[in-house]
C-alpha positions in Angstrom: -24.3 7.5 -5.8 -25.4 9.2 -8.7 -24.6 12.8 -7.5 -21.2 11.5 -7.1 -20.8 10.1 -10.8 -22.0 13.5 -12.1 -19.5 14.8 -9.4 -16.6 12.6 -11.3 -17.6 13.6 -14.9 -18.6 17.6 -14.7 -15.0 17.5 -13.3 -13.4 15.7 -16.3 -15.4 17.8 -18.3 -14.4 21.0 -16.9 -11.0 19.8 -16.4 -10.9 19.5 -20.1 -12.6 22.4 -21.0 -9.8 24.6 -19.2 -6.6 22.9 -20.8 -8.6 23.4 -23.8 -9.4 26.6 -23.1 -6.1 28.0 -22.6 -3.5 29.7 -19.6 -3.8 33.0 -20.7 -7.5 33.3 -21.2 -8.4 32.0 -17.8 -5.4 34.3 -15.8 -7.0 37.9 -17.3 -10.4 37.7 -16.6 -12.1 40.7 -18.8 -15.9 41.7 -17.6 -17.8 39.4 -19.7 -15.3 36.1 -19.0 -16.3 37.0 -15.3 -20.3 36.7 -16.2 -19.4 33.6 -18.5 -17.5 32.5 -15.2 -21.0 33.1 -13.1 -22.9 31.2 -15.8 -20.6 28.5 -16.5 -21.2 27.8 -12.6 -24.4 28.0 -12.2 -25.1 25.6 -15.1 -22.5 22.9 -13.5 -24.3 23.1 -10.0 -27.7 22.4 -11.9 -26.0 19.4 -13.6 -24.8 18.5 -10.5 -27.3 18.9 -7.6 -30.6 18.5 -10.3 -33.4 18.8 -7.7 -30.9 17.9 -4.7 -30.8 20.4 -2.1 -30.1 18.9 0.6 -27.1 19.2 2.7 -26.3 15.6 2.5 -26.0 16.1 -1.6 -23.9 19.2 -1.2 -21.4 17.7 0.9 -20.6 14.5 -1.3 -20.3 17.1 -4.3 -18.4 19.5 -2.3 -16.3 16.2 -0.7 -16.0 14.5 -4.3 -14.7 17.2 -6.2 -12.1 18.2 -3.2 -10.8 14.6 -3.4 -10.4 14.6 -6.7 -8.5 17.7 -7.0 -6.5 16.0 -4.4 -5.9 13.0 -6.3 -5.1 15.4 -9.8 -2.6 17.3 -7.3 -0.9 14.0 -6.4 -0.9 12.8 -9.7 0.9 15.6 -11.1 3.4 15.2 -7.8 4.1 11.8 -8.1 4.2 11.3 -11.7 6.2 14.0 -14.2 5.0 12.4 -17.1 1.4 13.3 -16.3 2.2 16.3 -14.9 2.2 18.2 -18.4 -1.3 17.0 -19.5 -3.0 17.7 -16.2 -0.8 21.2 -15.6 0.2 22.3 -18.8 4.0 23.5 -19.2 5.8 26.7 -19.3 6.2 28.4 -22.5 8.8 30.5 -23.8 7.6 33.7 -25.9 10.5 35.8 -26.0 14.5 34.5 -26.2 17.4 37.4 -25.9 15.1 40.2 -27.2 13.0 37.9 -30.2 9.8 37.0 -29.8 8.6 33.8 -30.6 6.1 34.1 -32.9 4.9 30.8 -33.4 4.2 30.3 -29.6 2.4 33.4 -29.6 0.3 32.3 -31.9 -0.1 28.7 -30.2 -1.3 30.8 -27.0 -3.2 32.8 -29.1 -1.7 36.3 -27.8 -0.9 39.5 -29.5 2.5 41.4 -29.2 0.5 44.0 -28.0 -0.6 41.9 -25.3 3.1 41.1 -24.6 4.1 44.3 -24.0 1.4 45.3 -22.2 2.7 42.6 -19.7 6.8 43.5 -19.9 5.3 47.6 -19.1 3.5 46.2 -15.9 6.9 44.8 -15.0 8.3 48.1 -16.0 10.3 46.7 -18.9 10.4 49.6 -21.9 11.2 47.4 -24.4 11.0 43.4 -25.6 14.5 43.7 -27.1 15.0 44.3 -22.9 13.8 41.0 -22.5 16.1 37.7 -22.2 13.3 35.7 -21.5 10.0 36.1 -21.6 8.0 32.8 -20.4 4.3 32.3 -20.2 3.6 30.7 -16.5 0.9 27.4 -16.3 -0.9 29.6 -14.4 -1.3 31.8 -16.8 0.6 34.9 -16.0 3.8 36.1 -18.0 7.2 36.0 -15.9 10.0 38.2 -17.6 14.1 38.1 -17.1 15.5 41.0 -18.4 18.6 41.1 -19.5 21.9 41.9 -18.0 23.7 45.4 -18.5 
């Protein structure tokens, strides 16, 4: 019973740690956030297993965390309210050619970083750009404009 209970809290813990952490940061994965990636899960299985390594304490990790990603899933499904704390929500950076400076700062990204994005859609230009909207998961979706 105890594995499971670490199970239950590593995943509040790292379910916080990546809302706190940010969409943007954990959709462009540099070199270094990869290794941090590697460490990060190598210290959670210690804290979860200890000196478990049997099969038997893998699968109720394995099983307890599946279920309650199910369970997160179905919360967000069934309930909109909650859906926003557990997911995050879409956010605008750039309306009809402006970019929203204040929410680039609240995601903590550059305008460099933006237009790096709207080239890799092959957009020339942000004043190209009706919308510009950073995605939950991360990534930035563009709408360019008509005409």
């Amino acid at each position: 019973m105890d594995i499971v209970l670490r199970s239950i809290l590593l995943f509040g813990f790292l379910l916080l740690i990546t809302r706190v952490v940010g969409k943007r940061e954990l959709s462009s994965l540099q070199p270094f956030d990869l290794i941090l990636l590697i460490v990060v899960g190598d210290a959670v299985q210690q804290g979860l297993t200890q000196d478990d390594y049997s099969i038997t304490g893998a699968v109720l990790v394995i099983g307890t965390i599946a279920v309650l990603q199910v369970c997160v899933s179905y919360l967000g499904f069934k309930f909109p309210l909650v859906r926003p704390i557990l997911e995050g929500e879409p956010v605008v950076l750039v309306e009809n050619g402006n970019v929203i400076a204040r929410n680039l700062e609240r995601e903590r990204l550059t305008r460099s970083e933006l237009a790096e994005a709207a080239r890799k859609e092959q957009i020339e230009s942000i004043a190209d750009v009706k919308w510009a909207v950073l995605e939950t998961n991360g990534e930035i979706s563009f709408i360019k404009k008509e005409g």
